[in-house]
N, C-alpha and C positions, 0 to 999 in steps of 0.2 A: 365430447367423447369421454368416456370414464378411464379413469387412471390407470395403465398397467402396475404389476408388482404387487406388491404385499407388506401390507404392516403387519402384521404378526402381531403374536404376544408379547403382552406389556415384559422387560427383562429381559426373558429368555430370545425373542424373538427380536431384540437391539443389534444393530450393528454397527454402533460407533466404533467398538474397537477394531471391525475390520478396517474402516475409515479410515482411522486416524494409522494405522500398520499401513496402506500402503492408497493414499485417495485414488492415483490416476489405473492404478488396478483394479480398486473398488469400482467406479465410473465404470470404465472400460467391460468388465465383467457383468455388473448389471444393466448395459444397457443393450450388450449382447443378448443377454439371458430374456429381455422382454419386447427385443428391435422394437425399443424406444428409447429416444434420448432425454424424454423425460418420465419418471417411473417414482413411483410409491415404495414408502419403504418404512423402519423402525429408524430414529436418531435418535441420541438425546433421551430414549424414553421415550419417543414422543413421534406421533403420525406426523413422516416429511416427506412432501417433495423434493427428488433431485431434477435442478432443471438446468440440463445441458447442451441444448441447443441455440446459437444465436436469437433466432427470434423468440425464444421462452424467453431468455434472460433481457431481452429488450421490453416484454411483453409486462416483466415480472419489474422493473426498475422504473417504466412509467405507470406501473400502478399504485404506484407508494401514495401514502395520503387518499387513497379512494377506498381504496379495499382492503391493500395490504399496509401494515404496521411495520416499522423494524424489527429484526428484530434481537436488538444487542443490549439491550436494558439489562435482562436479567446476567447476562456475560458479562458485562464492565460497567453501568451504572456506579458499583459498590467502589473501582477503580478510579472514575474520571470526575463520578458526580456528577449532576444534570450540567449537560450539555447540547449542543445544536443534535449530534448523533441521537438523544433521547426525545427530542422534541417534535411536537404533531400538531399540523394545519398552520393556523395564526399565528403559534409562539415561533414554531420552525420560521413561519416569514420574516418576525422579528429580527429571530437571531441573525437569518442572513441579512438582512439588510442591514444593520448596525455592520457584520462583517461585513457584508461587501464595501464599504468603506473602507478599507483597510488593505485592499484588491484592486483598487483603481491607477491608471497606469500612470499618475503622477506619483503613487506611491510602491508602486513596481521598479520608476525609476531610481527612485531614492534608494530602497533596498537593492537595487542590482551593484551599486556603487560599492557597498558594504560586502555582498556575497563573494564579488569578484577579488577582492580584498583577502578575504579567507581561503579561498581557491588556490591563488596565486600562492598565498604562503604552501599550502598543500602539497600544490603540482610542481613548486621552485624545490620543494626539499628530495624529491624526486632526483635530481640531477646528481648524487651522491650515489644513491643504489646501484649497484655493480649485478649483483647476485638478483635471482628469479625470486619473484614475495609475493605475498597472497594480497591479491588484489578488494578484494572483499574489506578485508581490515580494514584497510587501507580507504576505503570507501567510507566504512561507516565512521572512523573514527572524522574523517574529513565532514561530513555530514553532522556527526554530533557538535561538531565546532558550528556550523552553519546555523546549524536550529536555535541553538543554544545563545549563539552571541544576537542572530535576529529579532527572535522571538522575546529572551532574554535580558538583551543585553549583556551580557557576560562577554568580558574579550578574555579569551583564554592566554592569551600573551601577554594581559595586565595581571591575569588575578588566576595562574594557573592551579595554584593548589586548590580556590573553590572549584574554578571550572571541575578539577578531577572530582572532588565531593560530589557535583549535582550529576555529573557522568556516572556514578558509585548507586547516587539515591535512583537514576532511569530506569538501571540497570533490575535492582531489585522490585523498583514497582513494573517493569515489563514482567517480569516471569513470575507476579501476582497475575498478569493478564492472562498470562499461557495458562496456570494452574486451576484459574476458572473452572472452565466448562466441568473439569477432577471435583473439585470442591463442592461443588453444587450436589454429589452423591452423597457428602458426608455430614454429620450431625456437628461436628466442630471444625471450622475451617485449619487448614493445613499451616507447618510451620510458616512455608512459603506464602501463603496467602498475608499470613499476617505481618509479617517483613515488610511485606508489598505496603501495605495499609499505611503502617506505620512512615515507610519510605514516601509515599504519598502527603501525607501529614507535614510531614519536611519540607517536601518539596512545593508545597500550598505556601509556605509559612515561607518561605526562600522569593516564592512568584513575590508575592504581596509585599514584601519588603524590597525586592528589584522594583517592582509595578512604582512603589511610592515615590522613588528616587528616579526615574526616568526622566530623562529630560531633553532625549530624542528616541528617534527609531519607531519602529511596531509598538512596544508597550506603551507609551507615552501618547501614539495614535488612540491604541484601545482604551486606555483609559479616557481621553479627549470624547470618542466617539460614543460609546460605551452608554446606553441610554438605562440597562438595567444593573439591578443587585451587582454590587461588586465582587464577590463570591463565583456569581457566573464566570465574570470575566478573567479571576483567576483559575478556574475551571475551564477554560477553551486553553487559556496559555498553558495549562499544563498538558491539554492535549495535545499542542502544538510543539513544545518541551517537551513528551514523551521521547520511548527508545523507536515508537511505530515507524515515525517519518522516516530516520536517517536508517533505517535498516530497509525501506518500501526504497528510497533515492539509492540506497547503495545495490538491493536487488538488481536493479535497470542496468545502472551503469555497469555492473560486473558483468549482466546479462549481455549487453554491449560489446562488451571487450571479449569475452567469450565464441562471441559471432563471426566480428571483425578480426579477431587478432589470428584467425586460421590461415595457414599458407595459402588456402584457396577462395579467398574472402579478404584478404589482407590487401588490395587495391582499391577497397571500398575504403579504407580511411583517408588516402588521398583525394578521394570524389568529397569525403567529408571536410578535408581541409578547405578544400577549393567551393566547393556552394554548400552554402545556408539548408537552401530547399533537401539536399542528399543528409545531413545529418538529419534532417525532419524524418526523412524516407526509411532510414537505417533505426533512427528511435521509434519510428510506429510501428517495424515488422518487429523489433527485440519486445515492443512489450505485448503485440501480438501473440507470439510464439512464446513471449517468455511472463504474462503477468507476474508481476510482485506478488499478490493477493489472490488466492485462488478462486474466491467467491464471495459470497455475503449472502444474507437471510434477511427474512421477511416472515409477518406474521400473519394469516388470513385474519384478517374481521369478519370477515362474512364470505360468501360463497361469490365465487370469480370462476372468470375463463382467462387460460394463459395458455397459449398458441396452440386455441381448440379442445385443451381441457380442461374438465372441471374442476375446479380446488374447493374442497368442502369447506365449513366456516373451521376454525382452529386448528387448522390444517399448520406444520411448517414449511416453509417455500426456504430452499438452500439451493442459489444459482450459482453455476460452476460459468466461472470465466475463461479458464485455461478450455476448457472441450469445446466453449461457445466459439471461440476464436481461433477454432480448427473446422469451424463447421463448415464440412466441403458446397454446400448447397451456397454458401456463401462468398468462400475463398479457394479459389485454383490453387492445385498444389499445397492441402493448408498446412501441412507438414514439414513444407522447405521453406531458409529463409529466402525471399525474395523481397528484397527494396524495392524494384524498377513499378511492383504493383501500384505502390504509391501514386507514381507518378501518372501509371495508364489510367488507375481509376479511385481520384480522390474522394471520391464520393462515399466511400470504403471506411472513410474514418467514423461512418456512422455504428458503424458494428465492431467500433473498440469500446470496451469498456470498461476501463483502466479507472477512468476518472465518477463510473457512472452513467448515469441517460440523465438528460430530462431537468425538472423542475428541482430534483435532489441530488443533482452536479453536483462533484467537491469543487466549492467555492474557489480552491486555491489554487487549480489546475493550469493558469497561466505564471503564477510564483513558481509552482515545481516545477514545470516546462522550462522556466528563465533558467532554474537552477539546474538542469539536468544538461540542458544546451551548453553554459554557461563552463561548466566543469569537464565536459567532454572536448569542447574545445580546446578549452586552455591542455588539456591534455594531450588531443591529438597537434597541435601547435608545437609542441615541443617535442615529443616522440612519437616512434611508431610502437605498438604495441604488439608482444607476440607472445601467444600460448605454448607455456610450456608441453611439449609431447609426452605421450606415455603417462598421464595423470588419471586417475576415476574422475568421470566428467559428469557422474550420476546429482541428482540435487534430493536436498527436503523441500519440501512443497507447506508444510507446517510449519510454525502460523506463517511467515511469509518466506517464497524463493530463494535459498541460497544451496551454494555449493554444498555437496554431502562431507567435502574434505577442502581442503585447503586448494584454491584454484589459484597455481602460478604461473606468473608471467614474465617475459624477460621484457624491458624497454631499450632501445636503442635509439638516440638524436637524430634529431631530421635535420 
């Protein structure tokens, strides 16, 4: 079938800035306008598909490597540096395979020992808080401790003044990431861009000098396993050090607490205390309902079919996760939270796609899992959690899920 919608004229006929002003109205509006959920459009400059439908975006994630390219080269290469994210066919296998050493559950175990370690400091200092706080912070600064001493090595309780500095340098090479897609219009990159560059620079030069001195952990694996360029491999760690993760881990869990902590919702955290399987159930609908990440891109190579239609060659492919994973043709009710779906129909975890489809899976999807279970519990273990009332419950959706204002919560002991 040929594509609904319209690319228009180069410029004048773009509508990133609609996008980026308001996506799930953007979505929502064009796919009224064409009763289709996936449709042609200007982004970027540039002829894209939005494809909104579950099985587009299934369609569009196992075609990677055949058809379709990533497509985040031109967006962060300049940031992260060749990595697994830039990588195509044989090298991509390389890389995950030297990674997936690093992913195996004797060394899941060892890292759980450590995370839980962090955690507990996190959720024990909790016991102090009286007054209603913004949960989100609270999240990410717990997360940037996690990555940071993981990935790192960095124990923030030995060496707090650096930890603060590499927290300082995330910070500004994250919002080089945001200013991207900006920069790419202009002839000389932006204050912030350059910050970023620079903070980068730093933060290489910080990796490689941890990487040297390791003498356990994650770093001291990747260097062990580490079959290419050393460069690479300070270049995954820094993607792994980034601000991405601990703001993608603290999304969930605020999105969690947001679900659960509702007076008509709030017996779901008791089912979570009590079985394993119920916190599974309660994290699959929050990131259903709630992805971190609202989508990802892809590049055509050449001319494909993605769920019946046709994508020209140079086409841009932009799948939307958040509208896939409300696709009623897929999910009863895809609007409300319901857990109990889990349980009637497991099969259902094929149409999350949080982590991915397919042969270009994020490799690390049972690490974050560890860490996401890992931290909810020790949370729910100790308190109950409750949303404070009368607050804007509205989010940004840009670049990842969070609160539009400060989301508070009271906790009270169990």
């Amino acid at each position: 079938m040929d594509l609904p919608g319209k690319v228009g004229w180069p410029i004048v006929g773009d509508k990133s800035v609609e996008f980026y002003r308001d996506p799930l109205q953007f979505l929502n509006k064009y796919v009224d306008q064409v009763k289709s959920p996936i449709f042609k459009t200007r982004f970027l400059n540039k002829p894209t598909v939005f494809v909104c439908s579950n099985q587009g975006v299934q369609d569009v994630l196992k075609s990677t490597g055949e058809s379709l390219d990533f497509g985040y080269e031109a967006f962060m290469k300049g940031m992260f540096g060749h990595n697994i994210l830039f990588s195509k066919n044989g090298e991509a296998d390389l890389f995950r395979q030297f990674l997936g050493k690093l992913f195996t559950t004797h060394c899941l175990e060892e890292y759980e020992t450590v995370i839980k370690c962090i955690i507990a400091k996190h959720v024990d200092s909790l016991e102090s808080t009286r007054d209603s706080f913004c949960l989100y912070k609270f999240f990410k600064v717990l997360f940037t401790d996690v990555c940071l001493t993981l990935f790192l090595g960095l124990d923030s309780t030995e060496n707090s003044e650096q930890a603060t500095s590499v927290m300082s340098l995330t910070t500004d090479h994250w919002r080089g990431i945001v200013a991207v897609p900006l920069d790419l219009r202009l002839v000389h990159p932006s204050s912030t861009y350059s910050k970023a560059l620079q903070a980068k620079s730093n933060l290489l030069e910080m990796i490689n000098t941890h990487k040297k001195r390791a003498k356990s952990g994650f770093p001291l694996k990747m260097k062990e396993t580490c079959t290419v360029d050393g460069s690479i491999v300070n270049n995954h760690l820094l993607l792994f050090t980034s601000a991405l993760l601990p703001k993608v881990l603290a999304s969930i869990c605020t999105s969690f607490c947001a679900e659960v902590g509702k007076a008509e919702t709030s017996h779901y955290q008791e089912r979570a205390r009590c079985e394993d399987t119920w916190l599974d159930y309660l994290l699959k609908e929050t990131m259903r309902l709630s992805p971190p990440l609202l989508g990802g891109r892809r590049l055509a190579t050449k001319s494909c079919v993605i769920a019946g239609y046709t994508i020209p060659q140079d086409y841009t492919l932009v799948y939307m996760t958040h509208p896939a994973q409300r696709d009623s043709s897929v999910f009863e009710d895809p609007h409300l939270f319901k857990p109990e779906r889990w349980a009637e129909r497991p099969d259902l975890k094929d149409k999350l796609y949080i982590y991915g489809f397919g042969a270009r899976g994020c490799i690390g999807e049972k690490l974050s899992s560890m860490i996401l279970k890992s931290t909810l519990r020790s949370l729910l273990t100790k308190f109950a959690v409750q949303v404070c009332a009368d607050q804007d419950f509205s989010h940004k959706y840009l670049p990842v899920l969070r609160p539009k204002n400060n989301l508070l919560v009271h906790l009270e002991a169990v």
